[in-house]
Structures are given as C-alpha cells and as structure tokens.
One Martini backbone bead per residue (centre of mass of N, CA, C, O) as a GRO file, in nm:
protein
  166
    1UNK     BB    1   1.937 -11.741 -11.934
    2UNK     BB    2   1.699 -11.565 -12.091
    3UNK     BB    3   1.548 -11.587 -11.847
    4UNK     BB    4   1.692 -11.482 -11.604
    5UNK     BB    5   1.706 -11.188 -11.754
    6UNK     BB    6   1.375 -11.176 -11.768
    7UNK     BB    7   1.334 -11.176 -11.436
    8UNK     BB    8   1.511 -10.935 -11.341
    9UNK     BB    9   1.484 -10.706 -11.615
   10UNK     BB   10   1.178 -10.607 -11.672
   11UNK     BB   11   1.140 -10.396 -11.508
   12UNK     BB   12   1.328 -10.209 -11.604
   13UNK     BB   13   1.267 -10.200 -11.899
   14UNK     BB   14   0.923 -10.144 -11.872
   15UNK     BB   15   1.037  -9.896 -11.674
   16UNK     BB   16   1.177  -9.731 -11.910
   17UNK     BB   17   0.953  -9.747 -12.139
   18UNK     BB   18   0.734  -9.630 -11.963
   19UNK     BB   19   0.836  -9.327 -11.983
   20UNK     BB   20   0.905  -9.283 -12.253
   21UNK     BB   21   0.596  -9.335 -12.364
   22UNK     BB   22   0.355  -9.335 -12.172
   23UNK     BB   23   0.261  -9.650 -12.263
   24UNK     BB   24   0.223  -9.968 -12.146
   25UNK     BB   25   0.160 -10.143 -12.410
   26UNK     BB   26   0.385 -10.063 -12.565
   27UNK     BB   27   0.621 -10.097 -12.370
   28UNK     BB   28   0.588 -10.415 -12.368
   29UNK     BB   29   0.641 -10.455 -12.674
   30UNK     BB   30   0.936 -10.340 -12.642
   31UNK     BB   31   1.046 -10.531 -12.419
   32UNK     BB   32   1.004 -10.788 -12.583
   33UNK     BB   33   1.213 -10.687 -12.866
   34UNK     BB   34   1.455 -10.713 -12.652
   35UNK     BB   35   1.458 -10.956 -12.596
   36UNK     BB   36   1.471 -11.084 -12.845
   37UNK     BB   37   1.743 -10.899 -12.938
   38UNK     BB   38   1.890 -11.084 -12.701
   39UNK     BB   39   1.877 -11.353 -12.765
   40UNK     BB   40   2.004 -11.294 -13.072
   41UNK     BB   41   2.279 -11.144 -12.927
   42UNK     BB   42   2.397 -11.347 -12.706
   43UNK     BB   43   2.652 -11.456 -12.822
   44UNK     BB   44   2.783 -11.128 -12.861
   45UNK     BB   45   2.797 -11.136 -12.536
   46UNK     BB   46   3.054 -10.998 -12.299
   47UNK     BB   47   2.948 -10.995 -11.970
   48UNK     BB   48   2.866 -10.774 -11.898
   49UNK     BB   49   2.649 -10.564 -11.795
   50UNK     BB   50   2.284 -10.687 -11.815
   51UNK     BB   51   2.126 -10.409 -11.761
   52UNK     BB   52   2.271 -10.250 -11.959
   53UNK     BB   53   2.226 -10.385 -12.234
   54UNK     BB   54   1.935 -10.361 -12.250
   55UNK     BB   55   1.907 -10.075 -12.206
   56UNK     BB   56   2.049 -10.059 -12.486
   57UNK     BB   57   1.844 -10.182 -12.637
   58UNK     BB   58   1.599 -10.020 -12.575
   59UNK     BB   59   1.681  -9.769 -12.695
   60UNK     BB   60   1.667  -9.863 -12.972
   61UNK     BB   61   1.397  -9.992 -13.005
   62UNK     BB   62   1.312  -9.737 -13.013
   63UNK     BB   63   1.405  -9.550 -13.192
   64UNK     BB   64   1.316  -9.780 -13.410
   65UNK     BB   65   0.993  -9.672 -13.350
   66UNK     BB   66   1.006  -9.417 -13.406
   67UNK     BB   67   1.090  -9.404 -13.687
   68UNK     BB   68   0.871  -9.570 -13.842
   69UNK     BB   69   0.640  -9.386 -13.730
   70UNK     BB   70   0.712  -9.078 -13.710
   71UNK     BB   71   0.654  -9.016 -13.414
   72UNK     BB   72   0.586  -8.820 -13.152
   73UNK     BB   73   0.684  -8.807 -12.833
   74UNK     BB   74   0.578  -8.689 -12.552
   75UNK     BB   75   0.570  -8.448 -12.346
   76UNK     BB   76   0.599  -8.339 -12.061
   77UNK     BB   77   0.507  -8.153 -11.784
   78UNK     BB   78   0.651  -7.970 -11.614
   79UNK     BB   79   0.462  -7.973 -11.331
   80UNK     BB   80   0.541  -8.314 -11.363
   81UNK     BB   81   0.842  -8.282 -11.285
   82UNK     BB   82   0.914  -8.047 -11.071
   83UNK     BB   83   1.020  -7.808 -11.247
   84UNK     BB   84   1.192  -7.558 -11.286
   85UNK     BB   85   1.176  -7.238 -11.498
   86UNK     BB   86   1.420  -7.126 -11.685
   87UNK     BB   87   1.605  -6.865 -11.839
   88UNK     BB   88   1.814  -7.029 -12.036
   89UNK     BB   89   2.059  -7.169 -12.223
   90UNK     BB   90   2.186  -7.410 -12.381
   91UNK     BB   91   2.476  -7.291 -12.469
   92UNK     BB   92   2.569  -7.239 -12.130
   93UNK     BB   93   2.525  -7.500 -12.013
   94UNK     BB   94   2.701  -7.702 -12.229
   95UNK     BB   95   2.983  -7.529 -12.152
   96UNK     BB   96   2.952  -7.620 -11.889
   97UNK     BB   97   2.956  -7.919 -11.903
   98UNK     BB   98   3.241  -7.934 -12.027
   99UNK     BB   99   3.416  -7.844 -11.785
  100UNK     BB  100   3.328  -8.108 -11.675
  101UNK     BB  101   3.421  -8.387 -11.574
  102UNK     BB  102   3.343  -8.644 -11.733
  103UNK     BB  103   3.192  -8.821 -11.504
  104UNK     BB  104   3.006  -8.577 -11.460
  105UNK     BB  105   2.922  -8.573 -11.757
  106UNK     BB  106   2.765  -8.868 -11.774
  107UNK     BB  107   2.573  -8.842 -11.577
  108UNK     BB  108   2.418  -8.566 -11.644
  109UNK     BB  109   2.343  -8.701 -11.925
  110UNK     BB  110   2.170  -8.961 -11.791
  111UNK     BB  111   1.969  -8.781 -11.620
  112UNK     BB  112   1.879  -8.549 -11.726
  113UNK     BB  113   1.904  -8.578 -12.092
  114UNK     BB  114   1.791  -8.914 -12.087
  115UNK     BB  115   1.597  -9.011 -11.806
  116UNK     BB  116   1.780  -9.170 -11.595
  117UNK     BB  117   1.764  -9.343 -11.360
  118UNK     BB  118   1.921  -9.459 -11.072
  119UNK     BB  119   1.875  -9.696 -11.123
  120UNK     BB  120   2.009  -9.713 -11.422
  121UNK     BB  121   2.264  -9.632 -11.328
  122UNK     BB  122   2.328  -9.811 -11.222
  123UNK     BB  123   2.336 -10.079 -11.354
  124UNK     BB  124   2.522  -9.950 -11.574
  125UNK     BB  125   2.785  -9.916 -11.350
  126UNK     BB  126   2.750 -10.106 -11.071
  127UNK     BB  127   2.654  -9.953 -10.902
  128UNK     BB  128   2.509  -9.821 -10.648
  129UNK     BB  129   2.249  -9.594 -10.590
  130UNK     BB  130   2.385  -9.448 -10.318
  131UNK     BB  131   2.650  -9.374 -10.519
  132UNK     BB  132   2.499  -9.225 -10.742
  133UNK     BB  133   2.377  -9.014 -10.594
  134UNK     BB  134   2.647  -8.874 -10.481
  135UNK     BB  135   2.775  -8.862 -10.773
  136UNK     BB  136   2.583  -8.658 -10.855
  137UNK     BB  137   2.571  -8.453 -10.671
  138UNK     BB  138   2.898  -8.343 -10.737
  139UNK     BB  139   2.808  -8.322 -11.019
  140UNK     BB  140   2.612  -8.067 -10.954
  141UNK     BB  141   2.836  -7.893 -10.799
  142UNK     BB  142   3.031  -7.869 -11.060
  143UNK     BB  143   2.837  -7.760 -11.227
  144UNK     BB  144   2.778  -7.496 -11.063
  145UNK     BB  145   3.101  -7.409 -11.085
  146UNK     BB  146   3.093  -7.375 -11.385
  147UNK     BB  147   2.811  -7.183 -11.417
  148UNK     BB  148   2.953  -6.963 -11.242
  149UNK     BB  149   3.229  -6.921 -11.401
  150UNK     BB  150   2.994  -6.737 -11.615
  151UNK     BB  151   2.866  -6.572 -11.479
  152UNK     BB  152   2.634  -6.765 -11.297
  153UNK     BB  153   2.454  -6.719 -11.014
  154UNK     BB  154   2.264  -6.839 -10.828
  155UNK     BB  155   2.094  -6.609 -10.768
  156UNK     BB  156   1.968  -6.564 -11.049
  157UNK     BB  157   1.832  -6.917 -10.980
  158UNK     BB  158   1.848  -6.957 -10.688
  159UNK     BB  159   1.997  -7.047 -10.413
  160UNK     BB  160   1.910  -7.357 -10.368
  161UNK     BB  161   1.902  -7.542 -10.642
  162UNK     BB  162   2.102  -7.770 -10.476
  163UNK     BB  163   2.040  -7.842 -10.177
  164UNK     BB  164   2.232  -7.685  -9.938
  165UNK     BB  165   2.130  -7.463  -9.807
  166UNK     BB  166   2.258  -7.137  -9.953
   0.00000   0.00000   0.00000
C-alpha cells in the first residue's frame, strides 16, 4: 500500500516541499520524512484523498522542520514571481477575503496565501485541475467584487489585473 503511494505521489510531496524550501537535497529529506509518517500513521487513515493526506503531512513534516532549526526560509523575488506590486494593506485584502463566499475563499487561501499549485489543490479538494482553474478564476472575480465594494475600483490597481480584458 505505501509503496504504491510513495510511487504515485512522490513528485507531488517533493515537488510541493521543493517549491517551498527551495533546496532540492532539503525538500528530498523532508519528502522522504512525510512518507516515513505516512507510513506510522498509515492505521489511522482514514482513506480519504490519499495525496491530501500526504501533502497535509509534508506541511506538518516541513513547519516542524522550520521549528527545529529556527531558520527563516527565504523568500522569492517579487519579480520571480512575476507579480505586480501593488500599495495594498493587508488588512483591506483580509476584509475583502472575508466577505467572499467560504468556497472562494478557501481556494484562494490554499493557492495566494499559502503557494498551493493548482495541481496540489486539485489532489486536495479531489477536482479535476481544469475544475480548480475555473473555480479559482470565480473566486478571483467574487473577490475582485468584494474589494471593489470597500471603494478600491480596479482602476486604481490596474483594470486588467484580472485578466477579463477590462
């Protein structure tokens, strides 16, 4: 059984844990850690989405590796994200994001805020990728509706910035 999960879903783990340490030799070790307590904990599942499961594990395996060592992982360069930057406060997003839909506001929680691709929110949520794309796309607009409705007009931060051409 965890070998056939360990060969399903490794690119998926060392590929989510290699994104966010941005060490290949690192995010391997954490990789193969998750599966080590995928395996000890292999009773206790519940057989839900197995590649949710694991990538909730590499989460835990990595925050608990952060902890250890007490060393801050870098962050990326604005300009290797390819993301605009905007003159934004934090807590006028937060607001916004709140008053959207639980749904939208979930996706765009795993994929903005805590840097899940589209494939790694499709293993979690059991959609399809082409599903994920569509309902974040909602979700971007629902928000879109929600931080224009606090009085900041797309025109002040750009009128494409969602990608409508408008």
């Amino acid at each position: 059984m965890i070998e056939e999960l360990y060969r399903q879903y490794w690119p998926l783990v060392c590929g989510f844990l290699l994104r966010r340490t941005r060490d290949p030799h690192l995010a391997e070790d954490l990789a193969q850690e998750t599966f080590i307590k995928a395996t000890r904990a292999l009773l206790g599942w519940r057989g839900e989405n197995p590649g949710a499961w694991l990538l909730a594990i590499a989460r835990n395996v990595l925050i608990d590796h952060v902890r250890r060592t007490r060393r801050e992982l870098p962050l990326p360069d604005p300009e290797e994200l390819a993301v605009p930057a905007f003159d934004v406060s934090a807590v006028e997003v937060r607001e916004a994001l709140d008053r959207v839909p639980e749904q939208h506001r979930r996706l765009l929680t795993l994929v903005y805020l805590e840097g899940f691709s589209l494939v790694e929110v499709a293993a979690m949520t059991g959609r399809t990728t082409a599903a994920v794309k569509t309902a974040i796309w909602r979700a971007r607009a629902a928000f879109a509706d929600s931080y224009g409705a606090d009085g900041h007009g797309a025109d002040s931060y750009g009128a494409d910035s969602y990608g409508d051409g408008a």
